[in-house]
C-alpha positions in Angstrom: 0.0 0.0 0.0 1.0 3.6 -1.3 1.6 6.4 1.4 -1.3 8.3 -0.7 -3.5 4.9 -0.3 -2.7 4.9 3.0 -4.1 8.5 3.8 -6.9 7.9 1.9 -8.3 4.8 4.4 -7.4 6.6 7.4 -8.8 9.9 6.0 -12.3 7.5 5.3 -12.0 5.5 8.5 -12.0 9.0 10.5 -15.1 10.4 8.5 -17.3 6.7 8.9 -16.4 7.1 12.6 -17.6 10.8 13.1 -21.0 9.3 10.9 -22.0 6.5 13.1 -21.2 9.2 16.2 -23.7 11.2 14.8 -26.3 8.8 13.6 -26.1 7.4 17.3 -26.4 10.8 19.3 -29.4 12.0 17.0 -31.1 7.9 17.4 -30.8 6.4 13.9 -28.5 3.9 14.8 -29.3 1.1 18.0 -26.6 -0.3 20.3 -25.4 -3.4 18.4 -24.8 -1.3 15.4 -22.5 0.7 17.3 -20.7 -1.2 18.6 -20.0 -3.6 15.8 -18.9 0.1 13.7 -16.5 1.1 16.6 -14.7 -2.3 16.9 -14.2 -2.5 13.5 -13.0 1.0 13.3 -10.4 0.2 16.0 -9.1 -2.7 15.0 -8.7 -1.0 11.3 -6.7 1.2 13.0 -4.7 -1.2 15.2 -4.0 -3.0 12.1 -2.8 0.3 10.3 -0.9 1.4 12.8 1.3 -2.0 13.5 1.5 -1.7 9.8 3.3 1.5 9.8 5.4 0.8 12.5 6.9 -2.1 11.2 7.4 -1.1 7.5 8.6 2.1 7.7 11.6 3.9 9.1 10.9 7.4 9.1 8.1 7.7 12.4 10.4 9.3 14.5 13.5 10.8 11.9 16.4 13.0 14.1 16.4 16.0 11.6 19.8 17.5 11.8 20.9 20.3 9.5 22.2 21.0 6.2 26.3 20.7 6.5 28.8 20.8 3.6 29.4 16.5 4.2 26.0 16.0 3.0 26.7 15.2 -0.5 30.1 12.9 0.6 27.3 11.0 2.9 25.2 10.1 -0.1 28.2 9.3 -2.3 28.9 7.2 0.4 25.6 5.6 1.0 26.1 4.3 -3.1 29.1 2.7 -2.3 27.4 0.5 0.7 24.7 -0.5 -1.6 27.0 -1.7 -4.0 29.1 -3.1 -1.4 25.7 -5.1 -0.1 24.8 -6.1 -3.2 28.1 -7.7 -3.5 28.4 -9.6 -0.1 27.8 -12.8 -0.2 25.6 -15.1 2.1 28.2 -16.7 4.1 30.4 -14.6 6.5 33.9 -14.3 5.9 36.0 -15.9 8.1 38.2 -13.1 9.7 42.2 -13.2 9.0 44.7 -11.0 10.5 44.2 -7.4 10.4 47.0 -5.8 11.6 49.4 -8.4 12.9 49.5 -11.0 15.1 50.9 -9.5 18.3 48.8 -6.2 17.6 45.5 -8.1 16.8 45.8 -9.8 20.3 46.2 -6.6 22.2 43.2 -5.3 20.3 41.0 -8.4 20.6 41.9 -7.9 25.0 40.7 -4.1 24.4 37.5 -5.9 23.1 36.8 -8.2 25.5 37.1 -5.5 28.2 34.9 -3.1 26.4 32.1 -5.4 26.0 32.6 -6.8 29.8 32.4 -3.8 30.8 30.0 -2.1 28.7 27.7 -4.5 27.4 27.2 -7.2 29.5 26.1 -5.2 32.3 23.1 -4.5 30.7 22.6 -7.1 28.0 23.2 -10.3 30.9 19.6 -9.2 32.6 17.8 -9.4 29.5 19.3 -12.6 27.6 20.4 -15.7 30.2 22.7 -16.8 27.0 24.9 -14.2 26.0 27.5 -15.9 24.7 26.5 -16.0 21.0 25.4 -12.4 20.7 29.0 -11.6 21.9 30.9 -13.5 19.4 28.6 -12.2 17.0 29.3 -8.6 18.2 32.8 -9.2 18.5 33.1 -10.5 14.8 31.4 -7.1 13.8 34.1 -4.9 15.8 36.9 -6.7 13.8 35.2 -5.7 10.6 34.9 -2.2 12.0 39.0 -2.6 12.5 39.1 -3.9 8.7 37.4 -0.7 7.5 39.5 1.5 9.2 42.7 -0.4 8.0 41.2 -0.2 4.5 40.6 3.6 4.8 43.9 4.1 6.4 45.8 2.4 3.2 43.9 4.7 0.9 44.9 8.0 3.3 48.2 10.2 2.2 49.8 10.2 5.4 52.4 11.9 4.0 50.3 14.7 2.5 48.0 14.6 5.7 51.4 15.1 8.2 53.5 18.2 5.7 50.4 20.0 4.2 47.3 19.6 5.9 48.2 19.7 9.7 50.8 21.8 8.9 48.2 24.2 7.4 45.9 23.9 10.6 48.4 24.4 12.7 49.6 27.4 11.4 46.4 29.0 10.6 45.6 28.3 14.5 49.0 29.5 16.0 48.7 33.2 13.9 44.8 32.9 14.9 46.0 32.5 18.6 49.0 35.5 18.0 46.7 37.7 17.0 44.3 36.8 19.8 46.8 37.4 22.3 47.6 41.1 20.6 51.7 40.3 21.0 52.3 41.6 17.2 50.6 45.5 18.4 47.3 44.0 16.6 44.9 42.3 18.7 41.9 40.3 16.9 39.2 38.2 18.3 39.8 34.6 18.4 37.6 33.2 15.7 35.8 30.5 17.4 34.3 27.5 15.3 30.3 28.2 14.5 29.8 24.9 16.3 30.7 25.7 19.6 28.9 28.9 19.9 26.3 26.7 22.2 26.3 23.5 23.8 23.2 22.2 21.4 25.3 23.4 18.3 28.3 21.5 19.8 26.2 18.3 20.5 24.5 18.8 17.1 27.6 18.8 15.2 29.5 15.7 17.0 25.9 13.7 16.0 27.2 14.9 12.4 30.7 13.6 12.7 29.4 10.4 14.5 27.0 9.9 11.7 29.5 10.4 9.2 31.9 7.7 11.0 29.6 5.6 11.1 28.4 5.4 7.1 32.0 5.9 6.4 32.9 2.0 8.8 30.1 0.2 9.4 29.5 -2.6 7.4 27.2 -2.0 4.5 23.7 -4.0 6.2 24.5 -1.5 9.2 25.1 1.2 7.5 22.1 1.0 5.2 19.6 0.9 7.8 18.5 4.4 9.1 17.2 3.3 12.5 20.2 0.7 13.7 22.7 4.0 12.9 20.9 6.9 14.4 20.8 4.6 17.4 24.9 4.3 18.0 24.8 7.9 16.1 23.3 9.2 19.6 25.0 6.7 21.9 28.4 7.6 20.0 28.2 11.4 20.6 26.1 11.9 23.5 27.9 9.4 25.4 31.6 8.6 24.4 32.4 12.1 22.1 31.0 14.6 24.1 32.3 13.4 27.6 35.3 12.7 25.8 35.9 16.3 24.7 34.8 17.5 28.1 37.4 15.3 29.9 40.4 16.1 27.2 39.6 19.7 27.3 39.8 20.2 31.2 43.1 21.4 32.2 43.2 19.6 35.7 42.4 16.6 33.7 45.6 16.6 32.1 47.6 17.2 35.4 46.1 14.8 37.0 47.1 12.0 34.2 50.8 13.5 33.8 50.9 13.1 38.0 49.8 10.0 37.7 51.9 8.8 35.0 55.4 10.4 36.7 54.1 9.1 40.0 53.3 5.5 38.3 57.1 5.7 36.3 59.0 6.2 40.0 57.3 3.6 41.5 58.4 1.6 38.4 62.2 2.7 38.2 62.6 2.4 42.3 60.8 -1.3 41.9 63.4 -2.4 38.8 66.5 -0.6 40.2 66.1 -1.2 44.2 69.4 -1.4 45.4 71.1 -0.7 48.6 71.6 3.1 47.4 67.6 3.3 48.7 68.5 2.3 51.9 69.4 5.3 54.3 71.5 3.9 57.0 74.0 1.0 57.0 70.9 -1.3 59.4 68.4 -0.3 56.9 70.7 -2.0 53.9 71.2 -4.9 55.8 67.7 -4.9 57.3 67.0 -5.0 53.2 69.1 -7.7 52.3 68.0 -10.6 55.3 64.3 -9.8 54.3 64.7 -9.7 50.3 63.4 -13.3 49.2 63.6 -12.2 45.3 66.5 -14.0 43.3 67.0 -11.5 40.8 67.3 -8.4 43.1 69.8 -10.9 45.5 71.8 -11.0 42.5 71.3 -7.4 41.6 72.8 -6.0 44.8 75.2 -8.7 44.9 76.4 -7.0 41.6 76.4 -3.8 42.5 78.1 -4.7 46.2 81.1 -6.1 44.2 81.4 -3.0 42.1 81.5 -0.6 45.3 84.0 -3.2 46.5 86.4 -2.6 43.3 85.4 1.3 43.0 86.3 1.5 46.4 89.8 -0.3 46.9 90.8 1.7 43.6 90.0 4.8 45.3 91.6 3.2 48.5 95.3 3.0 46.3 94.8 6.1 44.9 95.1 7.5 48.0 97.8 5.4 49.2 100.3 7.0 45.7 99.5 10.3 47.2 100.2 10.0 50.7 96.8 10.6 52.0 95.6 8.2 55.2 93.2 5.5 54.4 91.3 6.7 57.4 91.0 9.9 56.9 87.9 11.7 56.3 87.2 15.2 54.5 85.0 17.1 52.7 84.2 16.2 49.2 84.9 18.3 46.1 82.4 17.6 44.7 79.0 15.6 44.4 80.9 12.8 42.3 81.5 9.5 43.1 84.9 9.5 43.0 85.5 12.9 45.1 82.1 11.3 47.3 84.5 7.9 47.5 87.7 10.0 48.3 86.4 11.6 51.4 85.1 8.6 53.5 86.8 5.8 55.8 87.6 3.2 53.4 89.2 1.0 55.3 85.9 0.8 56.6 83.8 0.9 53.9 85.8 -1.5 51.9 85.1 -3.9 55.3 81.3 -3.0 55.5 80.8 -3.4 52.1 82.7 -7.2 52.1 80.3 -7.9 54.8 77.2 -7.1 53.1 78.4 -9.5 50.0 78.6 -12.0 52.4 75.1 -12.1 53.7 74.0 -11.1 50.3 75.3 -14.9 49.2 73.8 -16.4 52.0 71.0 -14.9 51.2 70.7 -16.3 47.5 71.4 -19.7 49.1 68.7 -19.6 51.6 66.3 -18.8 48.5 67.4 -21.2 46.1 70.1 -18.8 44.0 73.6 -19.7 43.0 76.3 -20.9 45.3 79.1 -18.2 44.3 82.4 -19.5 44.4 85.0 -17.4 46.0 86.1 -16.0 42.3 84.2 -16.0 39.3 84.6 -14.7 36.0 82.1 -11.9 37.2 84.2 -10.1 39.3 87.3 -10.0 36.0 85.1 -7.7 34.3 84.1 -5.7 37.0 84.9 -2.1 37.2 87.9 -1.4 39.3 89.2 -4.8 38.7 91.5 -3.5 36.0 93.3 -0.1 36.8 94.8 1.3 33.9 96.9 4.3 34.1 96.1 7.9 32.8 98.2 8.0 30.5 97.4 4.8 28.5 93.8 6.0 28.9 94.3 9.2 26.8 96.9 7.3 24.1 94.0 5.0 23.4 90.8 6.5 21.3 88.6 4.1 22.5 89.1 4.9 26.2 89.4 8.5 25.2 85.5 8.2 23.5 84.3 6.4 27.1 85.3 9.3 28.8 83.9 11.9 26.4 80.8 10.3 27.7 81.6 10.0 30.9 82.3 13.9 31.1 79.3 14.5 28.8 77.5 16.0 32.1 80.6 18.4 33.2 80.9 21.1 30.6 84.1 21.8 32.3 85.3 18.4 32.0 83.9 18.3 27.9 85.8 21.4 27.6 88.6 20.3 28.7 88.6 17.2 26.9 88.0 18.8 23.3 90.8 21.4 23.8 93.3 18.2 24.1 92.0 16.4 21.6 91.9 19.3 19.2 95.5 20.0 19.9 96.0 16.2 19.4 94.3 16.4 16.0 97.1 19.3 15.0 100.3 16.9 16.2 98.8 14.4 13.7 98.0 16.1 10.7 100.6 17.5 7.9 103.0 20.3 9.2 101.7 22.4 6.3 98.6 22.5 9.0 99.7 23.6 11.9 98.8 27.1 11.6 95.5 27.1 10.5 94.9 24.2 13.3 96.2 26.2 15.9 95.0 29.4 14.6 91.7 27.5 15.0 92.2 26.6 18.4 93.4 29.8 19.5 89.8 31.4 17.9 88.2 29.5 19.8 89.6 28.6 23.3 91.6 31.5 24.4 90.2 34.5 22.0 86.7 33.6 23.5 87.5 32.2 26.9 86.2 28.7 26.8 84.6 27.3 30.2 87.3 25.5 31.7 90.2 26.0 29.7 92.2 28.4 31.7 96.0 28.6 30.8 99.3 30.0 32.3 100.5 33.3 30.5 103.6 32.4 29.4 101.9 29.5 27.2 99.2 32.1 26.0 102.1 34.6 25.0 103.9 31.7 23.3 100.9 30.7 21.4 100.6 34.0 20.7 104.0 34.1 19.0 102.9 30.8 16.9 100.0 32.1 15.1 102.4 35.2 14.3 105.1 32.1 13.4 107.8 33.6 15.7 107.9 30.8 17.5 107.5 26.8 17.0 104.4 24.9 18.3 105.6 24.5 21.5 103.4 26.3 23.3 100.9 24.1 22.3 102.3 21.1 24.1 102.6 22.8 26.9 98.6 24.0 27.2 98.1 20.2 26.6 100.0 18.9 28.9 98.7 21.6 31.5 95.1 20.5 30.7 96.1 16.8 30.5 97.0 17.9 34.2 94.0 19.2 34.9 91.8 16.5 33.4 93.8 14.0 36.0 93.4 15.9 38.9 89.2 16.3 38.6 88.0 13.4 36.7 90.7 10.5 36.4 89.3 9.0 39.8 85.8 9.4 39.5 86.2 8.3 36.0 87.2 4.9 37.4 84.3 4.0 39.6 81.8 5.0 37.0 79.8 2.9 34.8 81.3 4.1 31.5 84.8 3.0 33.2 83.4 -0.2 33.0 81.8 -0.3 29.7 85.5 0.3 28.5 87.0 -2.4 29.9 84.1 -4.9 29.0 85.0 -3.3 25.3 88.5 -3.7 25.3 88.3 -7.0 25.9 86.2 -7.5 23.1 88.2 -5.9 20.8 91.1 -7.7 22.1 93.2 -4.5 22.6 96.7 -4.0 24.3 96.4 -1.0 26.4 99.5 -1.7 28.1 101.6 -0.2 24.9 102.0 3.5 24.9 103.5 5.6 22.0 106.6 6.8 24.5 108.8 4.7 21.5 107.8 6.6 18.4 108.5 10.1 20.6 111.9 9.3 21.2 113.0 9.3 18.0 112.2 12.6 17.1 113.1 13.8 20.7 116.4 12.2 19.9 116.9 13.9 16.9 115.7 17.6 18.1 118.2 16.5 21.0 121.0 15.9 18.4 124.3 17.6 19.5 125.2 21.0 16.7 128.2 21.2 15.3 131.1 23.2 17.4 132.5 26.2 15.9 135.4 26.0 13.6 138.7 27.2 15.0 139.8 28.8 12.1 138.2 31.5 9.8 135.4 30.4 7.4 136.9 29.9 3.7 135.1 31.4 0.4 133.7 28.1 0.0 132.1 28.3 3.7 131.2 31.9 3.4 129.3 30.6 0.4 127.7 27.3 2.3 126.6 29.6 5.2 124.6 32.4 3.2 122.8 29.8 1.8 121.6 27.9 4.7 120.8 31.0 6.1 118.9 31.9 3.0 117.3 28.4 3.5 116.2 29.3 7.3 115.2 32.6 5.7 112.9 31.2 3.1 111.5 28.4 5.8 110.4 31.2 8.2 108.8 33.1 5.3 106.8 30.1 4.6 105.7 29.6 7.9 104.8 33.3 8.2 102.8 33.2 4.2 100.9 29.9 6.1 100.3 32.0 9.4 99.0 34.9 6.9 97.0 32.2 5.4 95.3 31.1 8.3 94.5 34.6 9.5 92.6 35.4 6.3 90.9 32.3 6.5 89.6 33.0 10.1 86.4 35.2 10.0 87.2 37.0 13.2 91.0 37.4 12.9 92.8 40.4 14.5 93.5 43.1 11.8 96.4 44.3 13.7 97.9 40.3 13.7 97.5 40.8 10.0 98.8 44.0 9.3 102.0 42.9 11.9 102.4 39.6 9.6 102.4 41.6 6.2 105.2 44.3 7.5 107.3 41.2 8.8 106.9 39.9 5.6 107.8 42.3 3.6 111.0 42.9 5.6 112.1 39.2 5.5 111.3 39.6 1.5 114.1 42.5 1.0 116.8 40.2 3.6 116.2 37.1 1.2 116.8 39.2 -2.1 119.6 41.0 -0.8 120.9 37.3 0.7 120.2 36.2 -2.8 122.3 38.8 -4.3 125.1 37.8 -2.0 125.8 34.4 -3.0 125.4 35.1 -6.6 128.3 37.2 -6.4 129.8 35.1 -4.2 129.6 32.4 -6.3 130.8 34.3 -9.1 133.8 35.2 -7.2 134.3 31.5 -6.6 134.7 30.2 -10.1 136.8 33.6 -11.2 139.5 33.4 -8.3 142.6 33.9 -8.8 141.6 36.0 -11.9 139.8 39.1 -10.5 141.7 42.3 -10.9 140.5 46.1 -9.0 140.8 49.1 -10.4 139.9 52.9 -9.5 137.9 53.8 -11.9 136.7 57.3 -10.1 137.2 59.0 -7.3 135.3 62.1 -6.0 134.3 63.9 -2.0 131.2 63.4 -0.3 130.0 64.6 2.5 128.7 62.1 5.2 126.4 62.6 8.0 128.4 65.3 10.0 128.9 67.3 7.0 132.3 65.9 6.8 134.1 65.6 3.5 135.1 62.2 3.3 137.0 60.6 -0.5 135.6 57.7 -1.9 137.0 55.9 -4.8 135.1 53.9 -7.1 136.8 50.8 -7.6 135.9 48.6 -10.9 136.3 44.6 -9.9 136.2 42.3 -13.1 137.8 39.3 -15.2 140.2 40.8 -18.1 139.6 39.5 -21.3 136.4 38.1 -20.0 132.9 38.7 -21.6 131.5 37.9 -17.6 130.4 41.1 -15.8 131.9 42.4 -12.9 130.6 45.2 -10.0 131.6 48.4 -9.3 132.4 49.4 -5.1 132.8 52.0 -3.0 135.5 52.3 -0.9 137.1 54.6 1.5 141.3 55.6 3.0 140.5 53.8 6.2 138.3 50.7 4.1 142.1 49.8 2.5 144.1 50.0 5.8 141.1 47.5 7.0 142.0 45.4 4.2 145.6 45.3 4.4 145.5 44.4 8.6 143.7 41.0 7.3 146.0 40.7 5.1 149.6 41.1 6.1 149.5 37.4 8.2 148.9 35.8 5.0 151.3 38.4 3.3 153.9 40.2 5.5 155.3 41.8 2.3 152.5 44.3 2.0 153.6 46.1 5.0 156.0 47.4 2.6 153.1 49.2 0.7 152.3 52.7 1.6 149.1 54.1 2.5 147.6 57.7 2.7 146.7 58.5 6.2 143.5 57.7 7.1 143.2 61.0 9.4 142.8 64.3 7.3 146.1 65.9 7.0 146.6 68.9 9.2 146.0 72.5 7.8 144.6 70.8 4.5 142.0 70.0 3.0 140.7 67.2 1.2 140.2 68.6 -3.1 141.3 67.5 -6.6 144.7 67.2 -5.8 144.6 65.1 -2.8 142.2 62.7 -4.9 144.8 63.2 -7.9 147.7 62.5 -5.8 146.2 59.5 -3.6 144.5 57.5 -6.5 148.0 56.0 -8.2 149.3 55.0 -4.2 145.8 52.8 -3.8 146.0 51.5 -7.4 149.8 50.2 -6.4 148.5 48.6 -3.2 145.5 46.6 -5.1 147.7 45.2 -8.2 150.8 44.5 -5.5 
């Protein structure tokens, strides 16, 4: 029957009932009439109404309004009646959604859910629940399936670099300009729906609805009444408590209390040890009531390290001089300055005691009888003791205490400056300045925490990065740091944990700390060390003169390299010292002239060399000049060359007293030249020096230099 059909009986039904009233009130009709014409009428409309109620889904719609997801809903709708029309009579057997560890967990979460919030209810109506929950249970996992499905088609990527980054941002400037920091202040703009609760309510029954049509399976899905029924269980009573409960502040301080509370509960329970225990009755109180294995063995552990930590401690004091027994403040809070300042003589004694009651202990509840050495206590800390120095020769010790010191920023410090100063010994020599000009930006021209340095290294680093000096410096500042390093860390180094993660990792690398590198620095020691020449006893030859210039224009040239590399490393450095520069060019430039005039030197040297014997002087001019005082003084050009040569010569200057030089140094190789005459060297008295005196004094020299 047609909805207009329908009207059309009930419309008829009404107007035969309002006839018969009539007739009856005005007498036409008798009793019996009546009442056969009501109780047909009534069960017309009993029969109608069951009608309606059970064929038609629309009595009682929930109308909600118009949104943008409306025509998504109906595409949706399409697909789930294509999706039924598909499905097949016999239910799929469900296979594994996820995977098997996470499809347990989530089949737990569903047996909890419906324990808790269905059975309740359900076990009261139906004594034999067990079918409807398998049943409802097989429907959750299809619900799961759909979601997996939908995930796989989802861009997460897209969702996670565009989408959320787009809300996000849109929400932070919304929120900025809320908040009226940038001098403009807006008003938040608040989402239409939660203007009022009803709107609020009214649009999570829109998102529920939508969830629904989007997972349900397509029979579910399709029928109107089953989903507006979880549509208002679904937002009214898991959404909107939900959002009520996320969105209250004291909600979410509650649940990180809890949580912190719930993780120190969990570390004290995993890490009890007798560090909990707050006086030396309480740890043993501890020990003789502890009936777990695991945490026997635990302490047990732990006991043995304190025993090694301790004794190594215990010996350190000893190679200082320091009483076992004596007791004084700690440094700091460290282990090792916290182990340094007790008794321990009578800590190592407590601390043996304890280990003994701990292993009674473990045999009283069924642990391990411990033998008095096992090959547990070999690879405890403490059981191994290697020196500092070996430490820092080896990298693998040297990375254990990077993170050891990884908590001291002084110790890090420290540590890097070293190492960094160790990286510059190793590399090429060609290096050295721009390593160290490195080091010196950034440890001692901004002060580095820790790094503190005496002033006579500073000033001799100084002079490295302006190459007047060698590296030397730098081994010193490493060795005073090295120093430093020793004193502060070395000892709680060796009672820590990281102490004995090295030796556990030595000893599986199979590596010989006992060799050190003191071997490969002798050798150059040795040679640095190397005895110089003594002087000669006699006066250097030509040939000498010769070999002498040109190791010193060989030092020359070396230091100029080491200044261009200094000059190098200064330009390459953004914050460099322009005066450092400026100093470096000058010095430079001065050492530039010294080798060119060196250079100059031993060319004529050398051309002296291969004409000797065969040089001859002559005056080739003469003339007065007056020097500094005003003083005339005669000079006489003197022409030095090979006769009958085509190879050039040079011309000289020389003075009276210049030749009476000449011929002291050389009468003990020729006593004959005393013979030879000078002029006086002095001006003669009541005369002048002029022409004459020139003309007069020129043949006398030219005598003495071809004698």
């Amino acid at each position: 029957m047609t909805t207009a059909g329908l009207k059309l009986v009930i419309k008829g039904s009404v107007a035969v009932c309002l006839t018969a009233a009539l007739a009856h009130y005005w007498g036409h009709l008798d009793s019996v009439g009546v009442a056969i014409m009501y109780g047909g009428m009534v069960s017309l409309g009993v029969l109608l109404g069951c009608r309606s109620v059970l064929c038609s889904d629309e009595r009682f719609p929930v109308v909600l309004k118009a949104h943008k997801g409306r025509k998504l809903l109906e595409q949706l709708f399409q697909e789930k009646l294509k999706e039924h029309s598909r499905l097949d009579s016999a239910e799929k057997t469900r296979h594994v959604v996820f995977s098997r560890d996470v499809d347990a967990r989530l089949n737990e979460i569903l047996d909890l859910c419906i324990r808790d919030f269905v059975l309740p209810w359900y076990r009261q109506l139906v004594p034999d629940h067990q079918c409807f929950c398998m049943l409802l249970r097989s429907e959750m996992w299809r619900v799961l399936r759909n979601i997996k499905e939908r995930c796989h088609k989802m861009d997460d990527v897209k969702l996670l670099t565009d989408h959320m980054v787009r809300r996000l941002q849109s929400h932070l400037r919304a929120a900025r300009l809320a908040s009226g920091r940038s001098g403009e202040k807006r008003p938040f703009p608040l989402s239409p729906f939660l203007e009022t609760p009803e709107k609020e309510l009214d649009h999570l029954r829109q998102v529920s609805d939508f969830l629904l049509a989007l997972l349900l399976p397509s029979e579910y899905a399709l029928c109107i009444s089953v989903r507006h029924l979880l549509r208002e269980i679904l937002a009214c009573l898991v959404l909107q408590p939900t959002v009520e409960m996320v969105a209250d502040p004291d909600y979410l301080n509650q649940k990180l209390v809890s949580y912190l509370q719930w993780l120190q509960v969990e570390n004290e329970k995993h890490s009890r040890t007798y560090a909990y225990a707050e006086t030396w009755e309480d740890f043993i109180f501890v020990i003789e009531t502890c009936t777990d294995v695991q945490d026997l063995k635990r302490m047990r552990f732990n006991i043995v390290s304190e025993i090694m930590q301790a004794t190594t401690a215990n010996n350190l004091k000893k190679a200082r001089g320091i009483s076992e027994d004596k007791q004084c403040e700690p440094q700091s809070t460290a282990k090792g300055d916290l182990l340094k300042s007790r008794n321990l003589s009578k800590y190592i004694k407590q601390l043996t005691y304890a280990k003994a009651l701990c292993e009674k202990q473990l045999r009283l509840v069924g642990g391990v009888d411990w033998a008095p050495a096992t090959e547990e206590q070999e690879s405890l800390p403490g059981r191994k003791v290697f020196a500092f120095s070996v430490l820092m020769e080896s990298p693998v010790c040297r990375d254990y205490l990077a993170r050891f010191l990884q908590g001291e920023e002084l110790g890090r410090s420290l540590l890097t400056f070293w190492q960094d100063v160790e990286e510059m010994w190793l590399s090429n020599k060609d290096e050295w300045h721009q390593r160290g000009n490195e080091i010196y930006q950034r440890y001692i021209k901004r002060p580095w925490p820790g790094v503190r340095l005496s002033k006579g290294v500073l000033r001799g680093i100084e002079a490295f990065i302006m190459a007047n000096k060698g590296p030397e410096a730098f081994r010193q500042a490493q060795q005073e740091v090295y120093q430093a390093i020793e004193e502060r860390y070395y000892h709680s180094f060796l009672v820590s944990e990281a102490y004995h993660n090295m030796i556990l990792e030595t000893q599986r690398l199979n590596l010989d700390l006992g060799s050190s590198r003191e071997e490969e620095r002798e050798t150059p020691q040795a040679e640095e060390r190397a005895p110089l020449p003594s002087g000669l006893p006699h006066p250097p030859t030509v040939t000498e003169c010769c070999s002498l210039a040109q190791e010193r224009l060989s030092r020359l040239e070396a230091r100029m390299d080491e200044k261009r590399r200094a000059l190098q490393a200064l330009h390459a450095t953004l914050d460099s010292d322009p005066k450092m520069v400026q100093t470096l060019e000058r010095e430079m430039e001065s050492m530039r002239g010294q080798c060119d005039r060196l250079a100059t030197y031993i060319e004529r040297l050398q051309a002296w060399i291969q004409g000797l014997g065969l040089w001859t002087a002559s005056i080739h001019s003469s003339q007065i000049v007056k020097d500094s005082n005003l003083k005339p003084v005669p000079y006489f050009a003197i022409l030095v060359s090979v006769p009958d040569s085509g190879r050039s010569g040079w011309m000289v200057t020389k003075t009276i007293p210049d030749f009476h030089c000449l011929q002291q140094r050389l009468l003990p190789v020729c006593p004959e030249l005393k013979q030879q005459a000078l002029p006086s060297a002095n001006k003669p008295r009541f005369r002048s020096y002029n022409q004459p005196f020139l003309d007069k004094t020129q043949p006398i020299l030219q005598r003495f230099l071809d004698f």
